[in-house]
Each structure stands twice: as structure tokens, then as C-alpha cells.
N, CA, C and O atoms as a MOPAC input file, in Angstrom:
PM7 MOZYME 1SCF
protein

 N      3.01400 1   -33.33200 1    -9.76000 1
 C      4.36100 1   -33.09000 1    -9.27700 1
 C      4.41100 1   -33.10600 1    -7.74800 1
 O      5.26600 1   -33.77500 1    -7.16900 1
 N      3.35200 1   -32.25500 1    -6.97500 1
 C      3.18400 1   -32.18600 1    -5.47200 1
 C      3.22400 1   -33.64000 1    -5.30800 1
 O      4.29900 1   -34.06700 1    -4.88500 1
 N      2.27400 1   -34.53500 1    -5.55000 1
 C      2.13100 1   -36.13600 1    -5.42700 1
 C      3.87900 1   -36.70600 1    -5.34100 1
 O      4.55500 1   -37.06400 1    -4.37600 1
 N      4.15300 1   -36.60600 1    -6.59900 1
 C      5.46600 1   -37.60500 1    -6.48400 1
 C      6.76500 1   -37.05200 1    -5.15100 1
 O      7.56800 1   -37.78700 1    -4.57600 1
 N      6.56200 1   -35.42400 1    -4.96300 1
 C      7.20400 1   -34.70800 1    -4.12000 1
 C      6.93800 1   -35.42600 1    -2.47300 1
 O      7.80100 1   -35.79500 1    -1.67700 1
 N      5.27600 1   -35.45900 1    -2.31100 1
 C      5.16600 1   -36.24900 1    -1.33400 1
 C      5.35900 1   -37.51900 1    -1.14600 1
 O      5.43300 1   -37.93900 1     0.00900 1
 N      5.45000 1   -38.17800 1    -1.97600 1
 C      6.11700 1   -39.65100 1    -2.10900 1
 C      6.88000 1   -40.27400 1    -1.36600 1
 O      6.82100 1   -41.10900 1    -0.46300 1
 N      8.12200 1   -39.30400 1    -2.31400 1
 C      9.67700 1   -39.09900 1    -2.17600 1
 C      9.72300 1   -38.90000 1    -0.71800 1
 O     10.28800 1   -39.66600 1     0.06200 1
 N      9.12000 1   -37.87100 1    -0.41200 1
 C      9.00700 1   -37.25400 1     1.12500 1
 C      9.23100 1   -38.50500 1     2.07100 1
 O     10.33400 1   -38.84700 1     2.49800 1
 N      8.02200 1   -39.14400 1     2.34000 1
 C      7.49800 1   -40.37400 1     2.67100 1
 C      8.12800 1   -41.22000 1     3.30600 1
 O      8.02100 1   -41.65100 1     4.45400 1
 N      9.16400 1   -41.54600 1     2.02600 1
 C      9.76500 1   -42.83600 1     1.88300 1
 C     10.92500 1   -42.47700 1     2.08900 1
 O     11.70800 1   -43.42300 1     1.99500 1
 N     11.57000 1   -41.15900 1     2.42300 1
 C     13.06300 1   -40.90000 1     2.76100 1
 C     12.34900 1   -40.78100 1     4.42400 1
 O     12.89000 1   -41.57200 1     5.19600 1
 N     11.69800 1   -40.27800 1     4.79700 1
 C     11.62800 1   -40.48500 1     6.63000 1
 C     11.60300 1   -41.97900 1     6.96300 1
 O     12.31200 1   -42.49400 1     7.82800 1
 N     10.78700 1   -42.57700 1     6.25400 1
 C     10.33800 1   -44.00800 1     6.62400 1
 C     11.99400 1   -44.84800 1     6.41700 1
 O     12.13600 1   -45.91400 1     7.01500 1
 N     12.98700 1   -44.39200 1     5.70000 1
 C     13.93500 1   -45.23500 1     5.08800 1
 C     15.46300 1   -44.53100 1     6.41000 1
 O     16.55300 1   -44.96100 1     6.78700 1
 N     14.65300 1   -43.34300 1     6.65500 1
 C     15.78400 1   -42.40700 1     7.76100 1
 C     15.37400 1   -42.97400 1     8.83000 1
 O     16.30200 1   -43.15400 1     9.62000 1
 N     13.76300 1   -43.55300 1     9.41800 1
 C     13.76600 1   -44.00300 1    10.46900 1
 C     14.00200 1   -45.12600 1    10.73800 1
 O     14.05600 1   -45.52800 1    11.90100 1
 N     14.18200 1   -45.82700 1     9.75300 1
 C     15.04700 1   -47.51000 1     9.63200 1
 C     16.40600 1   -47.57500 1    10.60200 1
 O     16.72900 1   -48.06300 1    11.68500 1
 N     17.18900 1   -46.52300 1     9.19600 1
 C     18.66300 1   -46.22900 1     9.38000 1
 C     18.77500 1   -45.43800 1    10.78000 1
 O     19.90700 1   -45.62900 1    11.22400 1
 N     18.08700 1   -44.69800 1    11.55500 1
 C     18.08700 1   -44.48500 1    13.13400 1
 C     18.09400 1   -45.74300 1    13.90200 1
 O     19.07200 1   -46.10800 1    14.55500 1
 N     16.83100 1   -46.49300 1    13.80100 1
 C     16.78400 1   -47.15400 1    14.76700 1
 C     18.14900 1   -48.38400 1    14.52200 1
 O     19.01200 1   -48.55800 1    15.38200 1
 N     18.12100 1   -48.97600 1    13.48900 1
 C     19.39800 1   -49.68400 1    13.23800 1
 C     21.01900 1   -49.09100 1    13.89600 1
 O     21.99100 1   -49.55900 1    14.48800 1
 N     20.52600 1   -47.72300 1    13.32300 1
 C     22.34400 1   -47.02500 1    14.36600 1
 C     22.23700 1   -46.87100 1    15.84800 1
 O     23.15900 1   -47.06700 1    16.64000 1
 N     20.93200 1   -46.47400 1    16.16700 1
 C     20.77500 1   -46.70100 1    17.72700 1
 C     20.99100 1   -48.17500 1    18.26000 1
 O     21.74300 1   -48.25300 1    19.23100 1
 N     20.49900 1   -49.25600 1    17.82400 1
 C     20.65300 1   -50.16500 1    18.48100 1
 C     22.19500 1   -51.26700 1    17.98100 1
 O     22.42800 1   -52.47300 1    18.07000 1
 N     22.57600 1   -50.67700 1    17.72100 1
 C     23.74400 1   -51.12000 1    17.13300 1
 C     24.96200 1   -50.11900 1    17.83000 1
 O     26.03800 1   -50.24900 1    17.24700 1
 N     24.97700 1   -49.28800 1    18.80700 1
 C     25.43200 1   -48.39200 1    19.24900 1
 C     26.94300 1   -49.02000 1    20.06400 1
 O     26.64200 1   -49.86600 1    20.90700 1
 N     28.14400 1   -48.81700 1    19.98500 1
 C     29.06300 1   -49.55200 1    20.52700 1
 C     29.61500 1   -50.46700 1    19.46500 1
 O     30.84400 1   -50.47200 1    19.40400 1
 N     29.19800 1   -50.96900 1    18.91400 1
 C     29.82700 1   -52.04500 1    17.32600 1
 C     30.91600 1   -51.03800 1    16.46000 1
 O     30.61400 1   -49.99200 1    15.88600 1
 N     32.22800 1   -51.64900 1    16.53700 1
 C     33.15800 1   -51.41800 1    15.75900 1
 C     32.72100 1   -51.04700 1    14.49600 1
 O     31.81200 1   -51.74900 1    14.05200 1
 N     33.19300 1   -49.95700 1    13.65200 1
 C     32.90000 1   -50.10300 1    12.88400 1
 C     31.70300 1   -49.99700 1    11.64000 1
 O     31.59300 1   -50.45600 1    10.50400 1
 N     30.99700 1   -49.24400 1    12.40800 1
 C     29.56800 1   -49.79500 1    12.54600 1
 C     28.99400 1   -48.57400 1    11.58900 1
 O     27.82900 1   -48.60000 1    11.19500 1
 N     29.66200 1   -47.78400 1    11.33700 1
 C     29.44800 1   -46.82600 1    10.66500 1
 C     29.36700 1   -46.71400 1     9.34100 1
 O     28.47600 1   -46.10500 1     8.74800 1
 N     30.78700 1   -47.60700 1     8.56500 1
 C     30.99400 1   -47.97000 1     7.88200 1
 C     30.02100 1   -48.68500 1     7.07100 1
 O     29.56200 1   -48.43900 1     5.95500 1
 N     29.80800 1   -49.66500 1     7.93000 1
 C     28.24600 1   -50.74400 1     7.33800 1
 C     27.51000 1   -50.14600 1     7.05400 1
 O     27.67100 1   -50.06700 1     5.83600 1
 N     26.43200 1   -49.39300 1     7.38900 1
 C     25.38700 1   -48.11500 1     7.59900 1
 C     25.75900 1   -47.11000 1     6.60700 1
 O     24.83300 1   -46.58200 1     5.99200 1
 N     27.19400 1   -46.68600 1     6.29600 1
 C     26.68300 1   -46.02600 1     4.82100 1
 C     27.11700 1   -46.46300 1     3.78500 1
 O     27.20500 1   -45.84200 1     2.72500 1
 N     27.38800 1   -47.42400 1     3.96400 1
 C     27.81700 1   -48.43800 1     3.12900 1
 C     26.25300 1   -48.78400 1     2.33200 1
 O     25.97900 1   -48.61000 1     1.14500 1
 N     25.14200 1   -49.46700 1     3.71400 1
 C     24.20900 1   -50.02900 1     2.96200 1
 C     23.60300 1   -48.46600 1     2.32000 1
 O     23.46800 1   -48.59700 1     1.10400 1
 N     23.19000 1   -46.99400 1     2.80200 1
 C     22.63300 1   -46.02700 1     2.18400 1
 C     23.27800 1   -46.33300 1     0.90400 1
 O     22.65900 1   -46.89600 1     0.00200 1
 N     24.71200 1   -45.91800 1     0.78200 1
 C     24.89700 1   -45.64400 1    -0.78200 1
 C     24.33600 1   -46.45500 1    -1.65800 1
 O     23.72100 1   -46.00400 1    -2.62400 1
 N     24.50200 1   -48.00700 1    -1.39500 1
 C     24.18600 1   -49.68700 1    -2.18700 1
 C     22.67500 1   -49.19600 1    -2.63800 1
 O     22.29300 1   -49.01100 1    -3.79300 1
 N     21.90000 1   -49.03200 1    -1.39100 1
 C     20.49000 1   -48.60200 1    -1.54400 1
 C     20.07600 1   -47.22000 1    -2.53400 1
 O     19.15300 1   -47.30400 1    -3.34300 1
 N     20.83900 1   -46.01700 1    -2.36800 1
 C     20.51000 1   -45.18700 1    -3.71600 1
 C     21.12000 1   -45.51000 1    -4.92100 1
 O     20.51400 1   -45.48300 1    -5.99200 1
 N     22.49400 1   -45.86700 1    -4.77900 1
 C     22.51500 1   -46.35000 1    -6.39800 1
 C     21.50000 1   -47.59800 1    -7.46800 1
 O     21.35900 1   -47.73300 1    -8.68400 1
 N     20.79400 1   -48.55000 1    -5.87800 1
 C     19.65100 1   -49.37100 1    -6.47700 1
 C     18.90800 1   -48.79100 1    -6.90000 1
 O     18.20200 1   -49.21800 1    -7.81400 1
 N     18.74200 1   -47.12600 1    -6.19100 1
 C     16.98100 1   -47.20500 1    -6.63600 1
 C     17.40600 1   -46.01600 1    -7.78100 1
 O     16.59000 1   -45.47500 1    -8.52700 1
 N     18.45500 1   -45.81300 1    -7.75900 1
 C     19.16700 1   -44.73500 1    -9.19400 1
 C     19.03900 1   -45.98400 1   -10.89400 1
 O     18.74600 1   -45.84700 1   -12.08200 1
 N     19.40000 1   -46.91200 1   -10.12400 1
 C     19.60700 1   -48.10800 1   -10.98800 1
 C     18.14300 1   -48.49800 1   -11.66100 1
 O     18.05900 1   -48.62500 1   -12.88300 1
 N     17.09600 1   -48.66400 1   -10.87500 1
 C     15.64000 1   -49.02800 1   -11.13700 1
 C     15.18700 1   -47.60200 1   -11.28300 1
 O     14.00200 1   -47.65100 1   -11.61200 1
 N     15.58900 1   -46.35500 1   -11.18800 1
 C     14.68500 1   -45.44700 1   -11.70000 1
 C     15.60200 1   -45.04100 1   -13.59300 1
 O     15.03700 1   -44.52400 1   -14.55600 1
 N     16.15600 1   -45.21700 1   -13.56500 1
 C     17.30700 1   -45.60700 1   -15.69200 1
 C     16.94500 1   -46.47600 1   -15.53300 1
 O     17.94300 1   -46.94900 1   -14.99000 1
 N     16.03100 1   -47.50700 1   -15.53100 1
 C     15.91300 1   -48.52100 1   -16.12800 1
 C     13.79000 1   -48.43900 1   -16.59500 1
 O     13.16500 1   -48.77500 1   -17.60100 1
 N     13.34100 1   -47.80000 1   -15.18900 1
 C     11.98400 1   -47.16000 1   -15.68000 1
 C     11.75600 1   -46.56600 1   -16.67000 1
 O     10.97300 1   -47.04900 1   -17.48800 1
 N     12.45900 1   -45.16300 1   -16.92200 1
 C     12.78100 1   -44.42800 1   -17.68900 1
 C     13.14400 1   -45.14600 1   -19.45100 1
 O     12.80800 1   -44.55500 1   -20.47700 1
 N     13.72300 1   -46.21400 1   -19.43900 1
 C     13.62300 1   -46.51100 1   -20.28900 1
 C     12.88000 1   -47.23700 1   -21.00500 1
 O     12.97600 1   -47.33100 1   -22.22800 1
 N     11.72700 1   -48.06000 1   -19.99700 1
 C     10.37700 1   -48.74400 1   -20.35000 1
 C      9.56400 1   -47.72900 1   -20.85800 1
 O      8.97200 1   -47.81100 1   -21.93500 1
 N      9.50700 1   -46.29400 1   -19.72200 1
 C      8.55300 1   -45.33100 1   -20.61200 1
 C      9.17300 1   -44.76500 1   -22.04400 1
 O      8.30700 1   -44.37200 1   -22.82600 1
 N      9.99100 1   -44.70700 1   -22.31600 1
 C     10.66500 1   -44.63800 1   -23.94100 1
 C     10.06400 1   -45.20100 1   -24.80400 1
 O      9.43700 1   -44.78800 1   -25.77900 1
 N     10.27000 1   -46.16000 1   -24.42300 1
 C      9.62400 1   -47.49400 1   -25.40400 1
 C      7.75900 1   -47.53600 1   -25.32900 1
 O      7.07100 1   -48.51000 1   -25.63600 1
 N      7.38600 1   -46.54800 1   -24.96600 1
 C      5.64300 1   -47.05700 1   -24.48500 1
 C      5.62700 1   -45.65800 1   -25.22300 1
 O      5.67900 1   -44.83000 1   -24.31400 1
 N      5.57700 1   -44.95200 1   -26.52600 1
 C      5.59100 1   -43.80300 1   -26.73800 1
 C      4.22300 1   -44.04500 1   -27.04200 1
 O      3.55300 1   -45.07200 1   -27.14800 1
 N      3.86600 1   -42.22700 1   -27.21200 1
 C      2.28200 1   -42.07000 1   -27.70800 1
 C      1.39500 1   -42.15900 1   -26.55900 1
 O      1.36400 1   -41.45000 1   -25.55200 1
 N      0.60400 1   -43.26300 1   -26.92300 1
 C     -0.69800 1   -43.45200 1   -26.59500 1
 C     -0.20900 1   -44.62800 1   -25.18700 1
 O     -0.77400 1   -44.60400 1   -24.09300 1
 N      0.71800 1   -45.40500 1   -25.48000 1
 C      1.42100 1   -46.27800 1   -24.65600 1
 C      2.04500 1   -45.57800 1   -23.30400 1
 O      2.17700 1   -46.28300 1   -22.30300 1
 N      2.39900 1   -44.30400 1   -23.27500 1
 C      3.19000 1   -43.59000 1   -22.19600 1
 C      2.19000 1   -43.49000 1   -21.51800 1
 O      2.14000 1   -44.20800 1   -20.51900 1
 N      0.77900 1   -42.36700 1   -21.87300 1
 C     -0.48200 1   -42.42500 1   -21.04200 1
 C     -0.65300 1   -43.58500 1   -20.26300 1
 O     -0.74600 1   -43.57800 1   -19.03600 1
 N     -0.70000 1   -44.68200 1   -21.05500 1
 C     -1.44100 1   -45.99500 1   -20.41100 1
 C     -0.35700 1   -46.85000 1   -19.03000 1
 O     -0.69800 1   -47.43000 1   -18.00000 1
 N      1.35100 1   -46.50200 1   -19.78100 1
 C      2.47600 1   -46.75900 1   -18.84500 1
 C      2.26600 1   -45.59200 1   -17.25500 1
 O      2.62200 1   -45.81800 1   -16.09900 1
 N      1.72100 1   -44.64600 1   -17.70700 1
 C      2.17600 1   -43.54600 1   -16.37600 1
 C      0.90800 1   -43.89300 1   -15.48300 1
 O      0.95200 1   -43.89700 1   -14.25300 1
 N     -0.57000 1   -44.27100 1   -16.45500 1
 C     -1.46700 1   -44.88300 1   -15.56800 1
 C     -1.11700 1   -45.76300 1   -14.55500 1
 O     -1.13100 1   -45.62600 1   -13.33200 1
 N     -0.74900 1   -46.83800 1   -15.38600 1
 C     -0.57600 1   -48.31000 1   -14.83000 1
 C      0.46600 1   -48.08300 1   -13.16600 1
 O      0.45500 1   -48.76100 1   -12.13800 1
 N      1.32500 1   -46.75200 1   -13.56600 1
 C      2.37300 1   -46.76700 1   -12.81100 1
 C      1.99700 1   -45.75800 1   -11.12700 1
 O      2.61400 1   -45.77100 1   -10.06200 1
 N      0.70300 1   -44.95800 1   -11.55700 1
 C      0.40100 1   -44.53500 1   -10.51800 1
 C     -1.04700 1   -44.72100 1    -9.75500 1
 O     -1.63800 1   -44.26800 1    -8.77600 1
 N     -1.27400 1   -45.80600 1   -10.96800 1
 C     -2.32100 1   -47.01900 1    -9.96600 1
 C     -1.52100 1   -47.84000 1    -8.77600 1
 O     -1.85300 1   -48.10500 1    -7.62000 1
 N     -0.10200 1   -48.18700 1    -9.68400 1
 C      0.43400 1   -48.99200 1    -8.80600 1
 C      1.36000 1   -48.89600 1    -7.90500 1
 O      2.06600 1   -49.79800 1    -7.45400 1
 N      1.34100 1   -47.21700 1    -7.51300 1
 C      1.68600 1   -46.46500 1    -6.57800 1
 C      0.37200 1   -46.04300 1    -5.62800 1
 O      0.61400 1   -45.68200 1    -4.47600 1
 N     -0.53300 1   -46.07000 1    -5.93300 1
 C     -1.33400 1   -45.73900 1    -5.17600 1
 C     -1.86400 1   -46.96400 1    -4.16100 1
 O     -2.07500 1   -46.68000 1    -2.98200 1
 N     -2.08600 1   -48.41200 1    -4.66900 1
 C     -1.97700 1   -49.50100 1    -4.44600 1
 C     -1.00000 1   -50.04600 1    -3.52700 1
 O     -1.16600 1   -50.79600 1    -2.56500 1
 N      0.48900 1   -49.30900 1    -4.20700 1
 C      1.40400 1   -50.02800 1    -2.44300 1
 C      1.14200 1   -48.91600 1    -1.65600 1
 O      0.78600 1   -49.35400 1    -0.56200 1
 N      1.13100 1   -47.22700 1    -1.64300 1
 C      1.03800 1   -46.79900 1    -0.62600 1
 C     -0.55700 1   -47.09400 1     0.42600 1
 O     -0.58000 1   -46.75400 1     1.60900 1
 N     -1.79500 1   -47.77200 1    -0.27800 1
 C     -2.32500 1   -47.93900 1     0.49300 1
 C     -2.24400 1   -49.31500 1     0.96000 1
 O     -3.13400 1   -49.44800 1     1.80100 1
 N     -1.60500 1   -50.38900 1     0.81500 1
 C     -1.55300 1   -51.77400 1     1.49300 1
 C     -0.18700 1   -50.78800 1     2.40300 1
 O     -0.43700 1   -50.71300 1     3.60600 1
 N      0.71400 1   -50.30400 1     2.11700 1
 C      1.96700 1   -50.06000 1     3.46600 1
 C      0.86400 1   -49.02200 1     4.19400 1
 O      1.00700 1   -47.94700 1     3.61100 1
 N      0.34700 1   -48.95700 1     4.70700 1
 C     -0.73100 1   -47.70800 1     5.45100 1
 C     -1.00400 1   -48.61800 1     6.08900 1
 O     -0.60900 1   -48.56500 1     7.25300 1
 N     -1.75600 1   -49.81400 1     5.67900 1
 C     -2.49600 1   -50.54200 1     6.60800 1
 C     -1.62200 1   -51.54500 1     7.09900 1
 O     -1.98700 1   -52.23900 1     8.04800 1
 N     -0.50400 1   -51.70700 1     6.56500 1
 C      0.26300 1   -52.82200 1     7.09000 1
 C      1.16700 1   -52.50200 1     8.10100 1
 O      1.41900 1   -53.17300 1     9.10300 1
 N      1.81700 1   -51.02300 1     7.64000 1
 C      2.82500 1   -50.32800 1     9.08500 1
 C      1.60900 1   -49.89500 1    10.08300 1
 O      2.06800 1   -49.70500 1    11.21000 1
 N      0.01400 1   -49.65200 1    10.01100 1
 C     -0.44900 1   -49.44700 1    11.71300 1
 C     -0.62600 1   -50.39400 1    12.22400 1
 O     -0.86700 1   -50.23400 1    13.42000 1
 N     -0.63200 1   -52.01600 1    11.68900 1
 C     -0.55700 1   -53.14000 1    12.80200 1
 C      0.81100 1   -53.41900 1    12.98000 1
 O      1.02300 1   -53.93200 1    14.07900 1
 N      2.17800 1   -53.20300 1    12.03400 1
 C      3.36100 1   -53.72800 1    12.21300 1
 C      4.62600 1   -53.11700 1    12.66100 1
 O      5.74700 1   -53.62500 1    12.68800 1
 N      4.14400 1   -51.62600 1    13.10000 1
 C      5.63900 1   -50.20300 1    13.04300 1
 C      6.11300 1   -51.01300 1    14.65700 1
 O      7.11800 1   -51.71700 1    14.55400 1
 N      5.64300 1   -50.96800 1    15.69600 1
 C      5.87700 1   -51.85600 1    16.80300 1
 C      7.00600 1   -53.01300 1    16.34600 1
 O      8.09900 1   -53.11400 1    16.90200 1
 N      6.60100 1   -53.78900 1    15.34400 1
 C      7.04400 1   -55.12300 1    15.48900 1
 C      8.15000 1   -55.09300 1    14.26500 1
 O      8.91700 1   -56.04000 1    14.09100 1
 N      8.15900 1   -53.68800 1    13.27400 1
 C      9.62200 1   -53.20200 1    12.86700 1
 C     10.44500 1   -52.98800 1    13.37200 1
 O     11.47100 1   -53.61500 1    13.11000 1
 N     10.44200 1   -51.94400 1    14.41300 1
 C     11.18700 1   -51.76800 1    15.66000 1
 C     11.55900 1   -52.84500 1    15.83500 1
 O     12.54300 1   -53.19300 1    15.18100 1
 N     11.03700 1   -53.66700 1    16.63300 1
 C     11.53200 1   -54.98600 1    17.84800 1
 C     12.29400 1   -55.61100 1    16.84200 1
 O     13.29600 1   -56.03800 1    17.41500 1
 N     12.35700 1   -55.93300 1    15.45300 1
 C     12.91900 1   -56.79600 1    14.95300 1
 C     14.50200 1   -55.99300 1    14.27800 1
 O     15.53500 1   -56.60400 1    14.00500 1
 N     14.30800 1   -54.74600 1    14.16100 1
 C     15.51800 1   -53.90800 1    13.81900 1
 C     16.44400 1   -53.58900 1    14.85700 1
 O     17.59800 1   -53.20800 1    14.66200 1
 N     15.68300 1   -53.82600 1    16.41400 1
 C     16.46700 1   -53.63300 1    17.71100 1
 C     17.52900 1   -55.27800 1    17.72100 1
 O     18.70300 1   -55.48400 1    18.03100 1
 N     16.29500 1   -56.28300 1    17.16900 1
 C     17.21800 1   -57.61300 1    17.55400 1
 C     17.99300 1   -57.76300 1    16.31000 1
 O     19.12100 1   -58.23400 1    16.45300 1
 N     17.64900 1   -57.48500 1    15.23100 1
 C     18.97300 1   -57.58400 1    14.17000 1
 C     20.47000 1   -56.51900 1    15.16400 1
 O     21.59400 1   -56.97100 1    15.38300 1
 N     20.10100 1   -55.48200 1    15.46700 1
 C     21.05800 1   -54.95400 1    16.15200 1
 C     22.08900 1   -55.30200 1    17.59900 1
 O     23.22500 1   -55.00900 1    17.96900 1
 N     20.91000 1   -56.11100 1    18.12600 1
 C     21.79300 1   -56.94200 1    19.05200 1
 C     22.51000 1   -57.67800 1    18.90800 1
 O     23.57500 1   -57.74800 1    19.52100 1
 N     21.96600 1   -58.72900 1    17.71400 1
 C     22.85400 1   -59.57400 1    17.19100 1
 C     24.04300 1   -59.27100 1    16.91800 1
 O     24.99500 1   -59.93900 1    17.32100 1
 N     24.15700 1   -58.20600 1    16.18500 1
 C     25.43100 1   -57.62100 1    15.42300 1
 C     26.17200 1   -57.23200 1    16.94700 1
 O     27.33400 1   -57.61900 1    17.06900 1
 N     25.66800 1   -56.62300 1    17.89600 1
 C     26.35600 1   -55.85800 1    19.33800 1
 C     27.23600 1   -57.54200 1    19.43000 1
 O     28.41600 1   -57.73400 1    19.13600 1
 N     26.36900 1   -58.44700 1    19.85800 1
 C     27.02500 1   -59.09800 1    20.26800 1
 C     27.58400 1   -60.57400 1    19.78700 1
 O     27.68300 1   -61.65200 1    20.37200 1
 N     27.91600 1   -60.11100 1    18.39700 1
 C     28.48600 1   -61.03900 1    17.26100 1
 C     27.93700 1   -62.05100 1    16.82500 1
 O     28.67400 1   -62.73100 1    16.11000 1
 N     26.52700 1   -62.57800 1    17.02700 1
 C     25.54000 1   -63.72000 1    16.67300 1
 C     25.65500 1   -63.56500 1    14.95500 1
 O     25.83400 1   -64.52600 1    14.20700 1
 N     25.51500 1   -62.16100 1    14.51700 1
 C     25.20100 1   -61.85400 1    13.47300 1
 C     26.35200 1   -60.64300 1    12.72900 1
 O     26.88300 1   -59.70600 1    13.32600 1
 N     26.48600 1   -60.94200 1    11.55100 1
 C     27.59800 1   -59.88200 1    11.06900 1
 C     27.50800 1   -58.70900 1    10.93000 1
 O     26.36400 1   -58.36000 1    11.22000 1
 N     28.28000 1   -57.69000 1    10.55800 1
 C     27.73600 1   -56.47400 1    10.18800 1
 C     27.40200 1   -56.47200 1     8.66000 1
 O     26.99200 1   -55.45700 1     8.09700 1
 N     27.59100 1   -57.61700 1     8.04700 1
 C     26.92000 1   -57.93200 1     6.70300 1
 C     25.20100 1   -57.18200 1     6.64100 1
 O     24.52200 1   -56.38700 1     5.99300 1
 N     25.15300 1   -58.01800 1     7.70800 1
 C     23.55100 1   -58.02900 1     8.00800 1
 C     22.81100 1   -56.85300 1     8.04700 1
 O     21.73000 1   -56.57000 1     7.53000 1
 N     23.76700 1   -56.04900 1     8.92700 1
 C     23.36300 1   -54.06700 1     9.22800 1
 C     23.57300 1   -53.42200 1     7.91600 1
 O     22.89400 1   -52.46200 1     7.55100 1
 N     24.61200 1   -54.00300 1     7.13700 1
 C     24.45100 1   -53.66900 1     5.61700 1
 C     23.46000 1   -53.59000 1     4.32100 1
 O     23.20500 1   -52.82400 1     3.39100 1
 N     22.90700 1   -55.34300 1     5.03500 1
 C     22.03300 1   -55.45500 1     3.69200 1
 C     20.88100 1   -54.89900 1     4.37100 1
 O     20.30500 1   -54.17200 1     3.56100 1
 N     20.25700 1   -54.90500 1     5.52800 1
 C     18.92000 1   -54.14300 1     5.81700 1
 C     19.03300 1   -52.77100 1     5.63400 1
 O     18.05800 1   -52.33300 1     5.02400 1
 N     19.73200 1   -52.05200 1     5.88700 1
 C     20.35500 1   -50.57200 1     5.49300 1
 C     19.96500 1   -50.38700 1     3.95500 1
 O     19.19600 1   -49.53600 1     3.50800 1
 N     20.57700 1   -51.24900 1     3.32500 1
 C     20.74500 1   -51.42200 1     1.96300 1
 C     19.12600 1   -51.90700 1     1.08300 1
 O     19.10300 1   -51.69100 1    -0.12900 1
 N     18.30100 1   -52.31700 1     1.51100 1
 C     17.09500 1   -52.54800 1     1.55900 1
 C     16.22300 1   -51.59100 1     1.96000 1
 O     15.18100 1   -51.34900 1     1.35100 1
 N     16.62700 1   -50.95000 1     3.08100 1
 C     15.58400 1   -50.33300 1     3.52500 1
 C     15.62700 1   -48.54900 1     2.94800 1
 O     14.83700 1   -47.70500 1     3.37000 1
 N     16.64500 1   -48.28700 1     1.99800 1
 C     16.82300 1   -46.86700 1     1.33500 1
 C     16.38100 1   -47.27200 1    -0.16800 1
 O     15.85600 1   -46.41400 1    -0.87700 1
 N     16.62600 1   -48.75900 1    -0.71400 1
 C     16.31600 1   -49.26900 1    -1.84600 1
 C     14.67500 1   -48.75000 1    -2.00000 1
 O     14.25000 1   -47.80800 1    -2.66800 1
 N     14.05800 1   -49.53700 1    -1.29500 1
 C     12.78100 1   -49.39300 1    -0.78200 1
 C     11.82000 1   -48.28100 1    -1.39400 1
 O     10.68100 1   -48.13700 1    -0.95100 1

């Protein structure tokens, strides 16, 4: 239970420090607010959406099958949290820089606020 608690933990800072740096650099854009919780909500009802839909794979895996489903499932949690470990200490730098220039774009209309939506929306999915 502590495990999945820290998880959760984890992945709501990592998904809050998205949605910061995106509202910081997007700072001055009409509107802009709107987009931004626009993409949060899109993003929890996804991952509300994919966690009723888990839930119902483990249904179906009863018995001896649930063991082997909850294995499989926190091998393969253990597996992305250690490839994102090694992949955000060469890349948190070059998240930034690329969440600052999606944000410029949008400052200065290259790019829509579509865009601040769907990364928002991605990055709480996540």
C-alpha cells in the first residue's frame, strides 16, 4: 500500500511540475488558464478512464490469474519507474527548455493554446 502511495506521490509532483513550468512560461496569454485546466481535468478523467478499465482486466484474471495479473503489473511498474530515473537525470534540463518553447510559442501565437492543452493533458494522464 506504502509503494502504490509513493507512486501516486511521484507522479502528481512530476505532473504539478509540468503544469508550473507550462503556466510560468506561458505567463501573459489570454486565456491561458482555461487551457491548463482544461488539459488537468482531460488528463484525470484519462487516467480515471484507464484505471475502470484495469480494474476490469483484474476481474477477469480471477484466482490464480489475479496473483500472476498484480505480478506482471508491478514488475511493470517497477520497470518504467526505473527506465524514467535514468531517463529524467540526463533529460529534466531538456524538459524544461522544451516546455519553456512550447510556451513561447503559444506567448507569441506560432502555436495554439490547443497545444498548452494537450501537453497539460498528457502530462497529468501520465
Amino acid at each position: 500500500m506504502w509503494g502504490i502511495a509513493l507512486l501516486v506521490f511521484r507522479e502528481v509532483l512530476e505532473a504539478a511540475l509540468i503544469v508550473t513550468i507550462v503556466a510560468a512560461a506561458t505567463r501573459g496569454v489570454q486565456a491561458r488558464g482555461w487551457f491548463i485546466g482544461g488539459g488537468i481535468v482531460l488528463g484525470v478523467v484519462g487516467a480515471l478512464l484507464v484505471a475502470t478499465f484495469a480494474g476490469g482486466i483484474a476481474d477477469m484474471a480471477s484466482g490464480m490469474g489475479q496473483e500472476v495479473f498484480n505480478a506482471g503489473v508491478l514488475l511493470a511498474a517497477v520497470l518504467m519507474i526505473g527506465w524514467h530515473v535514468v531517463w529524467m537525470s540526463g533529460h529534466a534540463r531538456e524538459l524544461a527548455q522544451h516546455m519553456k518553447q512550447v510556451g513561447s510559442a503559444v506567448r507569441t501565437g506560432a502555436s495554439s493554446l490547443t497545444m498548452l492543452l494537450a501537453v497539460v493533458a498528457l502530462a497529468v494522464l501520465r
